[in-house]
mmCIF file of the C-alpha atoms, coordinates in Angstrom:
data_MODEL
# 
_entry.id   MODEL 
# 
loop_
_atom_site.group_PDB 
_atom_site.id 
_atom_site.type_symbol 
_atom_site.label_atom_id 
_atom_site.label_alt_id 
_atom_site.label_comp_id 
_atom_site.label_asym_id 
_atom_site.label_entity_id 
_atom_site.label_seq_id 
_atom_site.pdbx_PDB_ins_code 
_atom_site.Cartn_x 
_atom_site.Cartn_y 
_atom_site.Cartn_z 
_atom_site.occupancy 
_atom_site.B_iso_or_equiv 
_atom_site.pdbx_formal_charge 
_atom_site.auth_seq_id 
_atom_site.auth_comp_id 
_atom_site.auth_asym_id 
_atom_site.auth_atom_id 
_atom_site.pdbx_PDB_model_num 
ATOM 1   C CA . UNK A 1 1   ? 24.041  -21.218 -32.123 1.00 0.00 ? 1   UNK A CA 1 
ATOM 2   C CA . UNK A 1 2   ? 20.743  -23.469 -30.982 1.00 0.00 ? 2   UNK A CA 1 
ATOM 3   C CA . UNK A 1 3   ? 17.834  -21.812 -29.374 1.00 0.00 ? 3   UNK A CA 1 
ATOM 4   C CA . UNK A 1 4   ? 17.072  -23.269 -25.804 1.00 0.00 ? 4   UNK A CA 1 
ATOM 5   C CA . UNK A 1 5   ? 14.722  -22.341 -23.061 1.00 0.00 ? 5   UNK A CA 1 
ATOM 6   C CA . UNK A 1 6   ? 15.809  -22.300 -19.137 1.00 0.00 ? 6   UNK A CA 1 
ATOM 7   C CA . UNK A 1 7   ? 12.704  -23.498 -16.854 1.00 0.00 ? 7   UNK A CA 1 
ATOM 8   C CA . UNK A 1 8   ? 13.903  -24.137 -13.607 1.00 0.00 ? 8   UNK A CA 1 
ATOM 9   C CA . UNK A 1 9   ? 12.091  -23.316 -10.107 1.00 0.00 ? 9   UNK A CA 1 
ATOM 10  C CA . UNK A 1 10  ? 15.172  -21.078 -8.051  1.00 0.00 ? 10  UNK A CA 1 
ATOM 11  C CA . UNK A 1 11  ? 14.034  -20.473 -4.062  1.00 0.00 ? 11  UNK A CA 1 
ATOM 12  C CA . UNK A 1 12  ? 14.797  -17.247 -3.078  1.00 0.00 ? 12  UNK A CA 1 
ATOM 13  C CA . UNK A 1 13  ? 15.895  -15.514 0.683   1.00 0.00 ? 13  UNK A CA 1 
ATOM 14  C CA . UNK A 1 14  ? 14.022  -12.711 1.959   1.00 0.00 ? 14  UNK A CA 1 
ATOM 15  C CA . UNK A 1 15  ? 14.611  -10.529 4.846   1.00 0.00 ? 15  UNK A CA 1 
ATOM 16  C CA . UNK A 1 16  ? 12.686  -7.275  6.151   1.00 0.00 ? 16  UNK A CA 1 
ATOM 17  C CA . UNK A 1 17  ? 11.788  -6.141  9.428   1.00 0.00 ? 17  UNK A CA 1 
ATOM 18  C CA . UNK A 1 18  ? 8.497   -5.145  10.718  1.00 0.00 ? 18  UNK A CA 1 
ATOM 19  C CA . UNK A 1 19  ? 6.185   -3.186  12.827  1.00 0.00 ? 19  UNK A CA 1 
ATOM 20  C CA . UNK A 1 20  ? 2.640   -4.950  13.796  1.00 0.00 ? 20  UNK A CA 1 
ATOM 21  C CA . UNK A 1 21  ? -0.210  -3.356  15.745  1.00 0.00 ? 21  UNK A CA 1 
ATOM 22  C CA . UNK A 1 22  ? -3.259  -5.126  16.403  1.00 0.00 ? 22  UNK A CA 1 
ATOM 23  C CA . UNK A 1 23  ? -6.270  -3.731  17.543  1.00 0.00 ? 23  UNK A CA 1 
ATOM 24  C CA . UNK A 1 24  ? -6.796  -2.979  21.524  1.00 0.00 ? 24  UNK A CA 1 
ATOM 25  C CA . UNK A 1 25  ? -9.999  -5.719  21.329  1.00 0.00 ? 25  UNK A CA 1 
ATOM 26  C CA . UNK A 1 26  ? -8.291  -8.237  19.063  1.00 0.00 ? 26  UNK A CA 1 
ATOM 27  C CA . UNK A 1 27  ? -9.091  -11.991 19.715  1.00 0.00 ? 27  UNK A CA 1 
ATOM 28  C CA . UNK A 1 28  ? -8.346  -15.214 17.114  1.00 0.00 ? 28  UNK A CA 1 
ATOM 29  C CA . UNK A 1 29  ? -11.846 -15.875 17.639  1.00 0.00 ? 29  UNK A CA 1 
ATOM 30  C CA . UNK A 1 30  ? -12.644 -13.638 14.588  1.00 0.00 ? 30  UNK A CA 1 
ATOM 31  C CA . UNK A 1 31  ? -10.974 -12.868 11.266  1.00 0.00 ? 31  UNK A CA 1 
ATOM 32  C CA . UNK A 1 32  ? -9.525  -9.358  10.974  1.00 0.00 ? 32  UNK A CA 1 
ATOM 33  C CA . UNK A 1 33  ? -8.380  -6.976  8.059   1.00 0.00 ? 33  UNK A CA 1 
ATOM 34  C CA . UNK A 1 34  ? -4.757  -6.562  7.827   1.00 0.00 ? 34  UNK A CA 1 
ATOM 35  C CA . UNK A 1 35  ? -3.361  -3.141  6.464   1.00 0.00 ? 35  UNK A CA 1 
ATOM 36  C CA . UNK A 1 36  ? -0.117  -3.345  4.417   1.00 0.00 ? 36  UNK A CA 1 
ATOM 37  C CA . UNK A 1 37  ? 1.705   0.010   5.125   1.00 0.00 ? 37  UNK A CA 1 
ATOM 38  C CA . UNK A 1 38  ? 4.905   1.085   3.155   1.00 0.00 ? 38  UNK A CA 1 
ATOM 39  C CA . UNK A 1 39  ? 6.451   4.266   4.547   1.00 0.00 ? 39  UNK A CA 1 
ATOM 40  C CA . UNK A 1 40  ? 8.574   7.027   2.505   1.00 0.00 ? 40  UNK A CA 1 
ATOM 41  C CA . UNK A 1 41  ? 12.342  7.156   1.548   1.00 0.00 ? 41  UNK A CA 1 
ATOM 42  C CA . UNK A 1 42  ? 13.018  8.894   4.995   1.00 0.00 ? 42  UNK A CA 1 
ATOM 43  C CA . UNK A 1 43  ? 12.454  5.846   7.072   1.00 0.00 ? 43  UNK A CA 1 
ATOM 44  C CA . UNK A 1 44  ? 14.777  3.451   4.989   1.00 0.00 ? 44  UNK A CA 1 
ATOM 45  C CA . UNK A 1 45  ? 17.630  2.017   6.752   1.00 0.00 ? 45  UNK A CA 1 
ATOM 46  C CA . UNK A 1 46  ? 17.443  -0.831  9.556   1.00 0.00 ? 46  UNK A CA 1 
ATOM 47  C CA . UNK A 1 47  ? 16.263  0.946   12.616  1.00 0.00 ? 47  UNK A CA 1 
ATOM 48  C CA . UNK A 1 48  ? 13.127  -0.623  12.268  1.00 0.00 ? 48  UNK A CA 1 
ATOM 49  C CA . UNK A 1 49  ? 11.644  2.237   14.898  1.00 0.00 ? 49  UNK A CA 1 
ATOM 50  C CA . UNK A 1 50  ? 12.048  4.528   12.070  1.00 0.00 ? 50  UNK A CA 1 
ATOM 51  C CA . UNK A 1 51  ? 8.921   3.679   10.768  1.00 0.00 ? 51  UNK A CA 1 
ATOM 52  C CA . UNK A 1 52  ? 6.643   4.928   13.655  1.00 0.00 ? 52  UNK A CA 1 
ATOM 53  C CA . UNK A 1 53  ? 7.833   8.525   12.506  1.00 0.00 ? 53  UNK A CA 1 
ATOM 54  C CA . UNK A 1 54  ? 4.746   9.209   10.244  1.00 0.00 ? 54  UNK A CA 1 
ATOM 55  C CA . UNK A 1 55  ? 1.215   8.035   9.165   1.00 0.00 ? 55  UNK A CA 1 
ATOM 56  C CA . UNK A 1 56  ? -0.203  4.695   10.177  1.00 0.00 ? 56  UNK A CA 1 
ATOM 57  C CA . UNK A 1 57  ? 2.374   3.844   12.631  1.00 0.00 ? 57  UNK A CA 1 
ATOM 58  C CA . UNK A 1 58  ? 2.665   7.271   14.582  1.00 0.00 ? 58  UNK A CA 1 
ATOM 59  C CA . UNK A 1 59  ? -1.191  6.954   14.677  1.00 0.00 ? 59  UNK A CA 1 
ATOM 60  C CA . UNK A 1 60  ? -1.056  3.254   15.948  1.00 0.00 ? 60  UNK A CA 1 
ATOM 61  C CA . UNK A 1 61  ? 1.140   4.117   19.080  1.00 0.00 ? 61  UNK A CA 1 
ATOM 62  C CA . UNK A 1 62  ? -1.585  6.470   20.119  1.00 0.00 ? 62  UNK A CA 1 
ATOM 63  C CA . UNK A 1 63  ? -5.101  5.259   19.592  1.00 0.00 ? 63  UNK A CA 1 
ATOM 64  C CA . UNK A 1 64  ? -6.003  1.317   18.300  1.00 0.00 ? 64  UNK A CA 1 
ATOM 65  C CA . UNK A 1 65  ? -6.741  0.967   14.713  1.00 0.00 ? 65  UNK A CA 1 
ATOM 66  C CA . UNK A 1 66  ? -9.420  -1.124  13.507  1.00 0.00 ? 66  UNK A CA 1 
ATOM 67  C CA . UNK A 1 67  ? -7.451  -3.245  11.468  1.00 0.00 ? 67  UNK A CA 1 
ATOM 68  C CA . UNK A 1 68  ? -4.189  -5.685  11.992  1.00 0.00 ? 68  UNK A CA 1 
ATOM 69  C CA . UNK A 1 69  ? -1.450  -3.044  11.128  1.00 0.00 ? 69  UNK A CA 1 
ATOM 70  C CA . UNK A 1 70  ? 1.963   -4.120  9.447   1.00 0.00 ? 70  UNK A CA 1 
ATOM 71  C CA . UNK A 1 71  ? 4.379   -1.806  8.754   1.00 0.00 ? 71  UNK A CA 1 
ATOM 72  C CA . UNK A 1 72  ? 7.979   -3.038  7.127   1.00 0.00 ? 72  UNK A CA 1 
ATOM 73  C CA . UNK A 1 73  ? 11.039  -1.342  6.673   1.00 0.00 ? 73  UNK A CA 1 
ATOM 74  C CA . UNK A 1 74  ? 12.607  -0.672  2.956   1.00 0.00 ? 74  UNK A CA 1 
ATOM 75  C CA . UNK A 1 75  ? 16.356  -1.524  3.536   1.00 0.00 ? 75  UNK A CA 1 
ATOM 76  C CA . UNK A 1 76  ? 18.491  1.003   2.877   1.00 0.00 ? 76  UNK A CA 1 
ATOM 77  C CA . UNK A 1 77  ? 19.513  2.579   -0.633  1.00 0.00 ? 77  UNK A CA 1 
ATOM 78  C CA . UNK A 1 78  ? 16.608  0.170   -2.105  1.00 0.00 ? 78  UNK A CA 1 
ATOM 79  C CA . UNK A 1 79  ? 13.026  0.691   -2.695  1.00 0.00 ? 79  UNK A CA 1 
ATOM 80  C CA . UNK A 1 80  ? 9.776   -1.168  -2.505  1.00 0.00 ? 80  UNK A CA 1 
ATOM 81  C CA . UNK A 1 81  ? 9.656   -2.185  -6.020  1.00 0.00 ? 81  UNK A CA 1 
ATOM 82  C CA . UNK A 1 82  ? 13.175  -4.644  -5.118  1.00 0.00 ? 82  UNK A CA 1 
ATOM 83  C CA . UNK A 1 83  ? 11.209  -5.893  -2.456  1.00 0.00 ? 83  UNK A CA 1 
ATOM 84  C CA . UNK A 1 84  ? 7.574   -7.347  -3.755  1.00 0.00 ? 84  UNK A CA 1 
ATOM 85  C CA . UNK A 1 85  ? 8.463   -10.658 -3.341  1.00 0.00 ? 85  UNK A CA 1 
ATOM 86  C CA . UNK A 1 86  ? 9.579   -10.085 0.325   1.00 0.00 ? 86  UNK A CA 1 
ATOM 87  C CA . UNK A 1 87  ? 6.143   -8.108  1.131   1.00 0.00 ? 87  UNK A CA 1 
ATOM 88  C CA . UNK A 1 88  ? 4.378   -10.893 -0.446  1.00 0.00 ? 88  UNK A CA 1 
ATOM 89  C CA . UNK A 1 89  ? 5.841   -13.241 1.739   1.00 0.00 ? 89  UNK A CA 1 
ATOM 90  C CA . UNK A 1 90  ? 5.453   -11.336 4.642   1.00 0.00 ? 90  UNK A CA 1 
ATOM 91  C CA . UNK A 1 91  ? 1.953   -10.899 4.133   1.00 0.00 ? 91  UNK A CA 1 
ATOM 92  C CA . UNK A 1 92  ? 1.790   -15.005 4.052   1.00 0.00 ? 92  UNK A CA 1 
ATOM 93  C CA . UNK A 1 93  ? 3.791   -15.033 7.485   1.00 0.00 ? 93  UNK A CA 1 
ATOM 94  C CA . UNK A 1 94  ? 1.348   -12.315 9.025   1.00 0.00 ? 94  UNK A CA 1 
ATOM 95  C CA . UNK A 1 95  ? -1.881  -14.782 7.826   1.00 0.00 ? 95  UNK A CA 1 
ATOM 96  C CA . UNK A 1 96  ? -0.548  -17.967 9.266   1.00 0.00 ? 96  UNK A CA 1 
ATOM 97  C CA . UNK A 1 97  ? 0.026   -16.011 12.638  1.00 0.00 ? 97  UNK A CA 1 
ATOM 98  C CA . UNK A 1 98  ? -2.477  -14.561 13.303  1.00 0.00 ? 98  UNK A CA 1 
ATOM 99  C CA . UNK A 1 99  ? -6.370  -14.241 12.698  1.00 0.00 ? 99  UNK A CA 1 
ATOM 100 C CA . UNK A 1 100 ? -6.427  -12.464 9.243   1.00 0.00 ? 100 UNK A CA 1 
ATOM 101 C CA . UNK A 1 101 ? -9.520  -12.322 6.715   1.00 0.00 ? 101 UNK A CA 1 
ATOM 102 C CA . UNK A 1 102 ? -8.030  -12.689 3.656   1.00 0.00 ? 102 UNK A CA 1 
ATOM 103 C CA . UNK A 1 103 ? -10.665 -11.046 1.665   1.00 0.00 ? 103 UNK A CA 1 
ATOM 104 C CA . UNK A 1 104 ? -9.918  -7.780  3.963   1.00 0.00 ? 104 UNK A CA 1 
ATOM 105 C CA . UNK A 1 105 ? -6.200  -7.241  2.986   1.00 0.00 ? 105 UNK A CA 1 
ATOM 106 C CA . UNK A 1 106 ? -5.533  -3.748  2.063   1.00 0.00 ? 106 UNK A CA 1 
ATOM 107 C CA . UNK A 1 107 ? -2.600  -2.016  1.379   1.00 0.00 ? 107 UNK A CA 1 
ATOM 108 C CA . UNK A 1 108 ? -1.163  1.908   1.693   1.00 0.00 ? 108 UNK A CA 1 
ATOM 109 C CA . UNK A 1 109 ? 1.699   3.906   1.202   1.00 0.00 ? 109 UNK A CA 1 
ATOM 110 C CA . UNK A 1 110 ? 2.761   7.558   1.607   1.00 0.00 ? 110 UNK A CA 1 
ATOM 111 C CA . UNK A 1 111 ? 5.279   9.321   -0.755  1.00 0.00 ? 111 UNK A CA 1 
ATOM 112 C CA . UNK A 1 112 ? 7.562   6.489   -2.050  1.00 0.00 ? 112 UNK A CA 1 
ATOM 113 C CA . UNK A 1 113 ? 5.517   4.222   0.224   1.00 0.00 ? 113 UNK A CA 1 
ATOM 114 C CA . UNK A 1 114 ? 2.508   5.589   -2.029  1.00 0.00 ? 114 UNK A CA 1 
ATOM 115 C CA . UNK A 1 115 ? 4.382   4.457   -5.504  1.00 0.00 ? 115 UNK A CA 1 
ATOM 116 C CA . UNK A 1 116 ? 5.617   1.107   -4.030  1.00 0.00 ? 116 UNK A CA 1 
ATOM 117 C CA . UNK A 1 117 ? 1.496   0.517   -3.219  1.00 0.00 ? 117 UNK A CA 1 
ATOM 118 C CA . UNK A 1 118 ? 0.358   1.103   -6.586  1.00 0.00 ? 118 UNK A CA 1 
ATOM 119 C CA . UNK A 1 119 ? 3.430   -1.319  -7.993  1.00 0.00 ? 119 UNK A CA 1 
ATOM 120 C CA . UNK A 1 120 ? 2.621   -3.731  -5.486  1.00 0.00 ? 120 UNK A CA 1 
ATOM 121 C CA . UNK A 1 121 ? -1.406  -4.033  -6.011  1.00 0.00 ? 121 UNK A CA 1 
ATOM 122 C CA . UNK A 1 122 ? -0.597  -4.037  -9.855  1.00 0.00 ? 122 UNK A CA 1 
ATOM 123 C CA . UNK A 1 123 ? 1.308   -7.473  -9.107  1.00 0.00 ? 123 UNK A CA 1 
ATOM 124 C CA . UNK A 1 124 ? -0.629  -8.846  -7.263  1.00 0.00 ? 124 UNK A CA 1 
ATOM 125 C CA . UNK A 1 125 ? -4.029  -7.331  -7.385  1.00 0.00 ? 125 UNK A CA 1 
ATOM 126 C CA . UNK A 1 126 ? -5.645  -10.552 -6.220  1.00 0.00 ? 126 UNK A CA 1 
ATOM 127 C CA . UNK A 1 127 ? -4.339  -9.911  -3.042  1.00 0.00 ? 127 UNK A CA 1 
ATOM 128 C CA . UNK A 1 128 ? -5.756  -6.554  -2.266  1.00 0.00 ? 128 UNK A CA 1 
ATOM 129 C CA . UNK A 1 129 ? -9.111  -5.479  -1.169  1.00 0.00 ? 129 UNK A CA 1 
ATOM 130 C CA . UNK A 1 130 ? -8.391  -1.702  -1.703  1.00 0.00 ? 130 UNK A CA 1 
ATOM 131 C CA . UNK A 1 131 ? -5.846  0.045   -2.722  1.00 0.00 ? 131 UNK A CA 1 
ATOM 132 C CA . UNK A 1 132 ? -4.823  3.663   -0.771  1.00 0.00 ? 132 UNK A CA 1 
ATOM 133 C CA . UNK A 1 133 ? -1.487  5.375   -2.590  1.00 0.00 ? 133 UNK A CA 1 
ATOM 134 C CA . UNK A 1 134 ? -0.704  8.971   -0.522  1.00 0.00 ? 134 UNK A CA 1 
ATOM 135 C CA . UNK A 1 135 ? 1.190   11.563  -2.536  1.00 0.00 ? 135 UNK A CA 1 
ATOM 136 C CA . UNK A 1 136 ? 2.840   8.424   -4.801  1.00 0.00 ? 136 UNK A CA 1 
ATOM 137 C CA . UNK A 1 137 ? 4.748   8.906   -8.244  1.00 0.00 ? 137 UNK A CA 1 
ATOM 138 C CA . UNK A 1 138 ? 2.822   6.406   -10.235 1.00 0.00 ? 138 UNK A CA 1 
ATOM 139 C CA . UNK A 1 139 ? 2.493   7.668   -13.931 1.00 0.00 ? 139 UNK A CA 1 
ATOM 140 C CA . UNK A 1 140 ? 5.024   4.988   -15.195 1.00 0.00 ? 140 UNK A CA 1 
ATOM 141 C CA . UNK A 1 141 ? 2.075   2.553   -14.866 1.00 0.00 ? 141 UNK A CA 1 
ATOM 142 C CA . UNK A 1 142 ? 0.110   4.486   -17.821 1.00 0.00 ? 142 UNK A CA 1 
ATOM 143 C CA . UNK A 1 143 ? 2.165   3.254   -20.128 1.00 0.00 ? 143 UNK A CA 1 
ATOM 144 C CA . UNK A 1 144 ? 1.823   -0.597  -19.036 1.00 0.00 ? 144 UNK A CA 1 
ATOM 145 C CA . UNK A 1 145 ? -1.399  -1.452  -20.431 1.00 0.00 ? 145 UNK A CA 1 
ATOM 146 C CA . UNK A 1 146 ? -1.451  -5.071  -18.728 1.00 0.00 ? 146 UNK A CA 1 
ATOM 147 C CA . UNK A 1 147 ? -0.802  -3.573  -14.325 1.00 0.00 ? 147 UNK A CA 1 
ATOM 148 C CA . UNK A 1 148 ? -2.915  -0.303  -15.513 1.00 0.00 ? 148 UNK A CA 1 
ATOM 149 C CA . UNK A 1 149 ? -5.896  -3.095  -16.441 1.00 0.00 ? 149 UNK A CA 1 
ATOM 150 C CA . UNK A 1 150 ? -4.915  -5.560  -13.142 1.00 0.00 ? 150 UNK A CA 1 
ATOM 151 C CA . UNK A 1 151 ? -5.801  -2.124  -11.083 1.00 0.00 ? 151 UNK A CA 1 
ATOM 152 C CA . UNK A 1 152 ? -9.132  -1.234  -12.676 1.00 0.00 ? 152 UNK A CA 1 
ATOM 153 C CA . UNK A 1 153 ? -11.685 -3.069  -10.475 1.00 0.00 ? 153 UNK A CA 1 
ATOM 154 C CA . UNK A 1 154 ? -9.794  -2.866  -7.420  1.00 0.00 ? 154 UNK A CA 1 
ATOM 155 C CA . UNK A 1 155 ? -11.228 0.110   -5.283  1.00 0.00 ? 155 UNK A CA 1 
ATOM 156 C CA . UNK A 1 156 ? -8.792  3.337   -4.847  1.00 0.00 ? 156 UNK A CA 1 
ATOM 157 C CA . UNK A 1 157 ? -8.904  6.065   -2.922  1.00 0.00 ? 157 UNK A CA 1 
ATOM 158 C CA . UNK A 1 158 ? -5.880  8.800   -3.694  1.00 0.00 ? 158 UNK A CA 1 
ATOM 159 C CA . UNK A 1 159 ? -4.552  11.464  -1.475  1.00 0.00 ? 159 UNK A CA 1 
ATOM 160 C CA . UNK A 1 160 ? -2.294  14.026  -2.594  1.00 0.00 ? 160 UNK A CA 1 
ATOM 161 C CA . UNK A 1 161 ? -1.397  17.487  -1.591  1.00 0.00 ? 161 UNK A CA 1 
ATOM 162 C CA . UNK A 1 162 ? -2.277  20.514  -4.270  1.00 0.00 ? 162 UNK A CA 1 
ATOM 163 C CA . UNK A 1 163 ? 1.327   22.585  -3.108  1.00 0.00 ? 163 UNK A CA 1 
ATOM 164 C CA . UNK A 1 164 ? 3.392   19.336  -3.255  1.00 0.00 ? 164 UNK A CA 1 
ATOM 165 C CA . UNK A 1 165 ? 6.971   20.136  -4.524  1.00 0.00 ? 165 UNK A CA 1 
ATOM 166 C CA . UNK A 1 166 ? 8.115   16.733  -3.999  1.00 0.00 ? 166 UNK A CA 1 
ATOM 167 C CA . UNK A 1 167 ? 5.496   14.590  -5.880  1.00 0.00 ? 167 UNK A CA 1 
ATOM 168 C CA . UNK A 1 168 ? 3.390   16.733  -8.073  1.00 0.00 ? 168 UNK A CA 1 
ATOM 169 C CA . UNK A 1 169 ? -0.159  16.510  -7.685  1.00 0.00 ? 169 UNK A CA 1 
ATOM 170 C CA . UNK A 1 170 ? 0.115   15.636  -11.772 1.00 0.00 ? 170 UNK A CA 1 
ATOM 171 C CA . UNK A 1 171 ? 1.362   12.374  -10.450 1.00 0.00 ? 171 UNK A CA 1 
ATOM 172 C CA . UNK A 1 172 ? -1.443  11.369  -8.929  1.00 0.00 ? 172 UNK A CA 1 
ATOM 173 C CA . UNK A 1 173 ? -4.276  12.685  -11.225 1.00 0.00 ? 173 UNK A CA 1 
ATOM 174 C CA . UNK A 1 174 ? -3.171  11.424  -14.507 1.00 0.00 ? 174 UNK A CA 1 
ATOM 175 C CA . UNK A 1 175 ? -2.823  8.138   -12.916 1.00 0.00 ? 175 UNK A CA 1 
ATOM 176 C CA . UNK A 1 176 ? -6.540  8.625   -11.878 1.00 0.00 ? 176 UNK A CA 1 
ATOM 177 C CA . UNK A 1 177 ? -7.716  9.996   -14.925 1.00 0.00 ? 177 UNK A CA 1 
ATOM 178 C CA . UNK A 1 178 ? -6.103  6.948   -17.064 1.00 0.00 ? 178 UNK A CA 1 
ATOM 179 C CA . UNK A 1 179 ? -8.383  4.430   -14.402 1.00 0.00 ? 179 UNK A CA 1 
ATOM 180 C CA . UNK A 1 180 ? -11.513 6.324   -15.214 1.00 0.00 ? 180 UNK A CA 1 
ATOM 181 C CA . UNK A 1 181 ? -10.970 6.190   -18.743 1.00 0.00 ? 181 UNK A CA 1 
ATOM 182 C CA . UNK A 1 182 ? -10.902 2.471   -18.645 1.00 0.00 ? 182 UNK A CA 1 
ATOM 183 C CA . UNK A 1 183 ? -13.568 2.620   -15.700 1.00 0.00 ? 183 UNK A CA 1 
ATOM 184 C CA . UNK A 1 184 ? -11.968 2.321   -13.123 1.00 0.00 ? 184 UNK A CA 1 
ATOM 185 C CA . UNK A 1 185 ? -12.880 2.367   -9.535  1.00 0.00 ? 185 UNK A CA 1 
ATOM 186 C CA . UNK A 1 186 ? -11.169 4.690   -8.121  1.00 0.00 ? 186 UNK A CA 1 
ATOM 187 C CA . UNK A 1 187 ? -11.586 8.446   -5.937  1.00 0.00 ? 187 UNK A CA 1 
ATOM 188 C CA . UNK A 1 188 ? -9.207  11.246  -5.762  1.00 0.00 ? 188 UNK A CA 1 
ATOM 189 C CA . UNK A 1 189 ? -8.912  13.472  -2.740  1.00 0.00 ? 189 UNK A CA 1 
ATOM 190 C CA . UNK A 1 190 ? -6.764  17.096  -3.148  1.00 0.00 ? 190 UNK A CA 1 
ATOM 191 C CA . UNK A 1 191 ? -5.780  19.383  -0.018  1.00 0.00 ? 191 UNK A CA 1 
ATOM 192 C CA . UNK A 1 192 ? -5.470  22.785  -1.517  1.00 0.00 ? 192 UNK A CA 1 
ATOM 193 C CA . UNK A 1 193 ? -3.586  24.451  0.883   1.00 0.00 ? 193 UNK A CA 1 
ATOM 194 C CA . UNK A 1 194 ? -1.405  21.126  1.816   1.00 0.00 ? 194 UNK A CA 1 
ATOM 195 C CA . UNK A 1 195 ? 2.456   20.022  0.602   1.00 0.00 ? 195 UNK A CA 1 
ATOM 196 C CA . UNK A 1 196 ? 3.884   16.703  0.455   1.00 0.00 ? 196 UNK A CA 1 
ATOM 197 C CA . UNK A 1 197 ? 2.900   15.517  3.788   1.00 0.00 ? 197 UNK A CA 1 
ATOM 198 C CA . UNK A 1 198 ? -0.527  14.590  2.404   1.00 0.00 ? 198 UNK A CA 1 
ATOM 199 C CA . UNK A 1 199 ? -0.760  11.917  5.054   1.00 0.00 ? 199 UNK A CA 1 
ATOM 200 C CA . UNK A 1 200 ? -1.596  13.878  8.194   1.00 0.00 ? 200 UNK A CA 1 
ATOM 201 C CA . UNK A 1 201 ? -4.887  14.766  7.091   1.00 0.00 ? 201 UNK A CA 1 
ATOM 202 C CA . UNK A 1 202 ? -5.673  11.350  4.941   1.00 0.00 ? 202 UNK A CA 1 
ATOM 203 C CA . UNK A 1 203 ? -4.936  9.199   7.979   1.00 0.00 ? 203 UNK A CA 1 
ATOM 204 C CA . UNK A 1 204 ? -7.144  11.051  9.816   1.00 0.00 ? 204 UNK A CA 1 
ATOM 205 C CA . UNK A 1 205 ? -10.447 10.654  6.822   1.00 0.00 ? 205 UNK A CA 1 
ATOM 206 C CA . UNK A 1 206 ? -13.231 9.254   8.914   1.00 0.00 ? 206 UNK A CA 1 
ATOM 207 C CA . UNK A 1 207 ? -14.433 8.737   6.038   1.00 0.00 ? 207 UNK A CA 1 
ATOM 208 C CA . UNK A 1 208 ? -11.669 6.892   4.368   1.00 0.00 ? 208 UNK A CA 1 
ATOM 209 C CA . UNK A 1 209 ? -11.904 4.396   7.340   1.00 0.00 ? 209 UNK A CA 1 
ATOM 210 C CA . UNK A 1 210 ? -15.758 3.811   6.938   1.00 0.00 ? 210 UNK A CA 1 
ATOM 211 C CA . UNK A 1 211 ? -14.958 3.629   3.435   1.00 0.00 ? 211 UNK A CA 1 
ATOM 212 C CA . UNK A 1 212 ? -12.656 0.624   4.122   1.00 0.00 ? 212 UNK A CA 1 
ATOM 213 C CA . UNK A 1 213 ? -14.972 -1.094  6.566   1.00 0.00 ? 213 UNK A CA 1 
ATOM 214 C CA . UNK A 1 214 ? -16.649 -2.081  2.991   1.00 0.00 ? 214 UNK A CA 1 
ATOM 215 C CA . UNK A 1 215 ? -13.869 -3.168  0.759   1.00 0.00 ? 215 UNK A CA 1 
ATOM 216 C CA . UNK A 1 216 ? -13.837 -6.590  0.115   1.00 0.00 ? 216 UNK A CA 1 
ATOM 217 C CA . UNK A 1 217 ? -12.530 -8.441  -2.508  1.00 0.00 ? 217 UNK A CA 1 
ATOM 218 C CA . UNK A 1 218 ? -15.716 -10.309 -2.568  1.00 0.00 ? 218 UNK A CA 1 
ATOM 219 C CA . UNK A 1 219 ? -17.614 -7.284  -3.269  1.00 0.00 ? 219 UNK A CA 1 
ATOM 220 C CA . UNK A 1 220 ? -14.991 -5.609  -5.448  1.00 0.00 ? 220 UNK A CA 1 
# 
């Protein structure tokens, strides 16, 4: 038997529904950041509604958010890591529509949300301003020398819960402590007396949205 090598370019169909929220004084007259939010495994399926149930979304149907908001749903029995090509493109479809600065493109997830935002800024961490994982399972990267260096000058902020039973706040911190060996930029926040719904008080951070208002990937 010969050796050979396949290089051929194949096109490939993607489908996913979406949530989008833009804020209350929004005009094309401006460029806006765009927030990339990937819910948990609760809100998979294809009742695309589902996804206002927790964090961004549930905030977005009460107050405006200072950013363009999109919010996708995971199909069902799938998770975001089968889909990075699909939020990729969606991303694309969300610039050409409407007025997005596309050195303000963050992303966020909470609980498998959280893991599917580390994946996704480790492929493509020229995409991202800032990266915000919430109660994520993430320690996998450690061991992938290559994404663990992608995510090292991209700012972080990490959320988790101290009582968590469903993540472990272990999770989150060794994946923080490997970025600050290797100096990474990156902040860890802990709720001592908090379980795996992390996100109710990390959505509501003033902080953590003044914190964004200077994320750039200019500046990063």
């Amino acid at each position: 038997m010969q050796p050979h090598t396949l290089r051929q370019t194949i096109q490939q169909q993607v489908e996913l529904d979406y949530l989008l929220a833009l804020p209350a004084d929004y005009t094309p007259a401006r460029r806006w950041p765009l927030m990339l939010f990937l819910h948990g495994s609760g809100q998979r399926g294809s009742q695309v509604d589902e996804v206002r149930k927790h964090g961004l979304p549930q905030l977005a149907a009460a107050q405006s958010l200072p950013f363009i908001l999109v919010a996708p749903q995971c199909p069902a029995q799938t998770t975001w890591a089968v889909h990075l090509a699909a939020l990729a493109a969606l991303l694309d479809a969300v610039a050409a529509s409407y007025a997005v600065d596309p050195e303000r493109v963050h992303v966020t997830g909470l609980s498998m949300g959280g893991t599917g935002a580390w994946l996704l800024a480790a492929t493509y961490p020229e995409r991202f301003a800032s990266l915000t994982p919430v109660c994520g399972d993430d320690t996998w990267l450690i061991s992938d020398y290559d994404q663990l260096e992608r995510l090292c000058s991209m700012p972080t902020w990490v959320f988790h819960g101290a009582l968590d039973l469903v993540i472990p706040l272990v999770k989150s911190a060794q994946m923080v402590a490997a970025l600050r060996e290797r100096g990474g930029n990156v902040r860890l926040t802990v709720y001592p007396d908090v379980g795996h719904n992390a996100w109710n008080q990390a959505y509501a951070t003033q902080d953590w949205y003044s914190w964004l208002s200077q994320q750039a990937r200019t500046s990063a």
